[in-house]
C-alpha positions in Angstrom: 0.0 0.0 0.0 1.4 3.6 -1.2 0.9 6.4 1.3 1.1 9.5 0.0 2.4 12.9 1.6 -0.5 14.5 2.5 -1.5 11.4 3.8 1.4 10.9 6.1 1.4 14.6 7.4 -2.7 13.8 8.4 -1.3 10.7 10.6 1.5 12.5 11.9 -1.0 15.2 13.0 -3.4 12.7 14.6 -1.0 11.1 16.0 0.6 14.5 17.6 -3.4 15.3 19.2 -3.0 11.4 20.6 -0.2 12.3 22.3 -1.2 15.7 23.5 -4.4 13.9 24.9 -1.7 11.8 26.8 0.6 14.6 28.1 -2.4 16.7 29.0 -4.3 13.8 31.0 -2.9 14.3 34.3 -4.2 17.7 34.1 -7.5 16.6 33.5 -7.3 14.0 36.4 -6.3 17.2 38.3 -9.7 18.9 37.2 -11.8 16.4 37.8 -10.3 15.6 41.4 -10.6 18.9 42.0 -14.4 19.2 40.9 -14.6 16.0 42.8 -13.1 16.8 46.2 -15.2 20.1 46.3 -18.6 18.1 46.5 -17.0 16.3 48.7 -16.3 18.7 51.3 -20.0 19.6 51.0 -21.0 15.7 51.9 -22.5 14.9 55.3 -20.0 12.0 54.8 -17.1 12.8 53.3 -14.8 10.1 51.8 -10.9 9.5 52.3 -8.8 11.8 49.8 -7.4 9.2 48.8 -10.4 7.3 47.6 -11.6 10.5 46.1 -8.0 11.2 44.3 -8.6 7.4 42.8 -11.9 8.6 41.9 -10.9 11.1 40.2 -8.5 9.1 37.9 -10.8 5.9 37.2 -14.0 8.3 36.1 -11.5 10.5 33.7 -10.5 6.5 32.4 -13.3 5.6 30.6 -13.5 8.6 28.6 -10.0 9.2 28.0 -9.7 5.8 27.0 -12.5 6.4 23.8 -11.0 9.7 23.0 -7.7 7.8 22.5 -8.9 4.7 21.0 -10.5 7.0 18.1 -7.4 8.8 17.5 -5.6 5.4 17.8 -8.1 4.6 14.7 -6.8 7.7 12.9 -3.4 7.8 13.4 -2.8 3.8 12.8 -1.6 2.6 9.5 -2.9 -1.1 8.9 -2.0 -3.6 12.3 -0.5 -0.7 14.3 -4.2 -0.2 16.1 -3.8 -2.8 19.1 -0.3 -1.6 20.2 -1.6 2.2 19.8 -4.3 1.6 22.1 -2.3 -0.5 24.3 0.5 1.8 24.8 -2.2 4.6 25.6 -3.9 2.7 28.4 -0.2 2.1 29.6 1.1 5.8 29.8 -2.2 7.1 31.1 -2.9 4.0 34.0 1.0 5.1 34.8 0.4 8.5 35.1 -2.6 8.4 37.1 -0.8 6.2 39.5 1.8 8.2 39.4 -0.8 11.6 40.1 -2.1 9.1 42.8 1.2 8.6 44.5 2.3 12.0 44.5 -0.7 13.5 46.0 -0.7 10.6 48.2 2.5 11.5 49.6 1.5 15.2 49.6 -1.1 14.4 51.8 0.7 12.4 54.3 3.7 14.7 54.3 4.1 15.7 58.1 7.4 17.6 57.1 5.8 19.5 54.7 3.4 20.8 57.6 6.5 21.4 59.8 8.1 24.0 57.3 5.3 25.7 57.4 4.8 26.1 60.7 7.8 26.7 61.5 8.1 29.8 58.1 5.1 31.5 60.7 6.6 30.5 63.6 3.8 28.2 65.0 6.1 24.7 65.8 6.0 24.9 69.3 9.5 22.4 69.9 8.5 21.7 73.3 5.0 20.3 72.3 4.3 17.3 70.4 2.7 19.1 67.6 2.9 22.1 66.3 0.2 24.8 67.4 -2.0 24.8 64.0 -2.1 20.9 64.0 -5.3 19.3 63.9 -4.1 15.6 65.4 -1.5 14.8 68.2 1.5 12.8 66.2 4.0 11.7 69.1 6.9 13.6 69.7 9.4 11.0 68.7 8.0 11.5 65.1 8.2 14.8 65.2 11.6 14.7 66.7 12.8 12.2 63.8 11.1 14.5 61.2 13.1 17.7 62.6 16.1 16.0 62.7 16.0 14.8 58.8 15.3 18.0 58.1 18.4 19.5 60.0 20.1 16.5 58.4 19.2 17.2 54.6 20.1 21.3 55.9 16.6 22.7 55.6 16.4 23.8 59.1 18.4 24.7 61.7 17.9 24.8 65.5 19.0 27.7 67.8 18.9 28.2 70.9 16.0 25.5 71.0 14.2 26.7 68.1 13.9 26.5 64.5 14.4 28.6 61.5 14.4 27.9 58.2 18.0 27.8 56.3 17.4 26.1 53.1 14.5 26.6 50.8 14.5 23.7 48.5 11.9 21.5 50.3 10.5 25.1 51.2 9.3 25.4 47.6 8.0 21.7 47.0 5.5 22.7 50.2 4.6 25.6 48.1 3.8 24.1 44.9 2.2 21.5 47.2 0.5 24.2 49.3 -1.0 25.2 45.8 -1.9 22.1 44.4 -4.4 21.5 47.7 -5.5 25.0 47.0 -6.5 24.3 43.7 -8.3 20.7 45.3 -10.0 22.7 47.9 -8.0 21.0 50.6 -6.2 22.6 53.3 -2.6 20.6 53.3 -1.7 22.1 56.9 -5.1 21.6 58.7 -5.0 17.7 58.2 
């Protein structure tokens, strides 16, 4: 079979779309977690954010998965269909986990709610939490925490406090900050 230019240039532009759909996925995951963990906060019952995050990536599945398989029809030239549609349900079940994961572990992130208490000046070191915490964590994990920190030279303690020194992990809690922002989730109050 002879394919001619104009043909090729159509593929390679439906092809291109394909894998724009992919590259833009997780930020549809992100809109529709964040549509999602908005109603809710408004539930008498709320769910888990993580269940809600895993939500979020299985409802955008099914139709990401038919937007792809019919530009998997476009873009494919004779056999080329199967391994189009497989590789698509590969790269996007990879980086939903991968969105899953990383919120995950923004979630659970007690050092991320340390920098910021200590930025303002809440961490109280002489309590077990700091003073904007919503839930006791025992001191020895908050004392293992600090000390990773001061380890990894984020922090440093004077005269029994803590300041910050480096602002590398300062940043990821920002963007981090943001990204529960965006979810409606206050990272610091959980």
């Amino acid at each position: 079979m002879l394919i001619t230019f104009s043909q090729l240039s159509y593929f390679a532009g439906t092809e291109a779309l394909h894998l724009l759909i992919l590259a833009i996925s997780p930020l549809i995951i992100l809109v529709t977690h964040s549509v999602f963990s908005r109603i809710n906060s408004l539930s008498r019952t709320p769910k888990s954010n993580q269940s809600i995050c895993l939500l979020a990536i299985f409802v955008t599945a099914l139709p990401e998965a038919i937007l792809l398989a019919l530009f998997g029809l476009f873009c494919s030239v004779g056999t080329a269909l199967l391994p189009t549609i497989l590789y698509s349900v590969i790269v996007y079940l990879a980086l939903g986990y991968t969105y899953f994961h990383l919120f995950n572990m923004s979630e659970t992130a007690r050092r991320i709610r340390l920098l910021y208490e200590i930025k303002s000046g809440l961490y109280d070191p002489h309590g077990a939490t700091g003073v904007g915490s919503a839930e006791q964590v025992p001191l020895m994990s908050v004392t293992t925490r600090l000390e990773r920190l001061v380890a990894l030279g984020q922090i440093e303690e004077r005269r029994g406090r803590y300041f910050l020194k480096g602002r590398t992990m300062l940043y990821g809690a920002r963007v981090v900050r943001v990204w529960g922002m965006i979810l409606g989730i206050d990272i610091l109050s959980r």
